[in-house]
C-alpha angles and dihedrals in degrees: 000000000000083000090061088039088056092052109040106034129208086349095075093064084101084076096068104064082042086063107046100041087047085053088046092046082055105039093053111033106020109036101053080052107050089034090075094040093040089057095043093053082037096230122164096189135031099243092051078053099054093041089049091048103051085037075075103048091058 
């Protein structure tokens, strides 16, 4: 973000409320969610979470 800040000037404060309502979307509907699955595959990334979950669908 402060890359694009940095580029692009005082046009790039629309990021900010793009951040931190993508951070609140996360924090409140995604991550109570993918916390419980992520510990019973025993996954410690995302991406270790996706790979495991489509291991088991082949």
């Amino acid at each position: 973000m402060s890359g694009a800040a940095y580029a692009w000037g005082l046009q790039a404060v629309w990021l900010i409320p793009a951040v931190v309502s993508g951070f609140f979307i996360n924090w409140v509907f995604i991550a109570p969610r993918l916390q419980p699955a992520s510990h019973a595959n025993q996954a410690l990334t995302l991406v270790e979470f996706l790979s495991r979950d489509s291991d088991e669908r082949t």
